[in-house]
N, C-alpha and C positions, 0 to 999 in steps of 0.2 A: 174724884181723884184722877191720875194720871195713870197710863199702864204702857210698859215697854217691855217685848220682847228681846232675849238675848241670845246668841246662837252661837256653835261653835266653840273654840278655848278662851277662854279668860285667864290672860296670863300676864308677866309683867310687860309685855309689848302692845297689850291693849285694856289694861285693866286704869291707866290714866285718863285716855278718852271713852270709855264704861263710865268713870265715875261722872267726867264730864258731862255727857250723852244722859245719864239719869237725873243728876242735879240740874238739869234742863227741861229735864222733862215736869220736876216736879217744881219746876219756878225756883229755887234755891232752896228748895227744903220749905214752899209754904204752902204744896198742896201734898194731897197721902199719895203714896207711890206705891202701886204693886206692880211687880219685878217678876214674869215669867225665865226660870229657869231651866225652863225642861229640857231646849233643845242643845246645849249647854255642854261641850262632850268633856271639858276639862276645865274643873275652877282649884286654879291656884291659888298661892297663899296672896298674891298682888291680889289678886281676884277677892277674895275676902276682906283683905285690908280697903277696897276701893267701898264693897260693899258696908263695913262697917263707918267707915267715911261719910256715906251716902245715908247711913241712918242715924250718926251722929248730926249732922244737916237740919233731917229732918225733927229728931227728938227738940233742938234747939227752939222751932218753929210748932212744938207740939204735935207734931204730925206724924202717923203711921207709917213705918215701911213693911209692906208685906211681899216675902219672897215665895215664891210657888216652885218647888222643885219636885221630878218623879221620885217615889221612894226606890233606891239602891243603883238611883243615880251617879256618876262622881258627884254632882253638887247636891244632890240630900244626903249621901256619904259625909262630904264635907260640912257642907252646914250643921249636920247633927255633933262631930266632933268639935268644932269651933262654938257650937251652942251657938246658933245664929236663928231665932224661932224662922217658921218655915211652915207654908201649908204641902201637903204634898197631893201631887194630881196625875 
């Protein structure tokens, strides 16, 4: 599979080219994607909608999305309210 790092906010001023940039990454959702979160200092709600976007995609194509966030991160914060699975590292 494919693996991208993401850095910084994910907000609605860049969570269209996120989604872009990973559905790239993963050939349109036909290889498994994991998604480094850790360095990640703010994931907004665009931020999430891009990601669940991004695993809608992939599920299509049967393919895994795996997100890696730090625990008590904002984005493992986040993802654990939005229930978005998640390893945490």
């Amino acid at each position: 599979g494919s693996h991208a790092g993401v850095h910084g906010p994910v907000d609605i001023t860049s969570a269209d080219r996120l989604a872009r940039q990973l559905l790239s990454a993963c050939r349109g959702g036909t290889l498994p994607l994991t998604v480094d979160l850790t360095r990640v200092t703010n994931l907004a709600s665009a931020g999430v909608r891009a990601l669940y976007q991004v695993r809608e995609q992939l599920a299509v194509h049967k393919q895994k999305l795996t997100l890696v966030a730090a625990p008590g991160s904002s984005a493992g914060i986040v993802l654990r309210l939005v229930r978005l699975p998640h390893v945490a590292r």
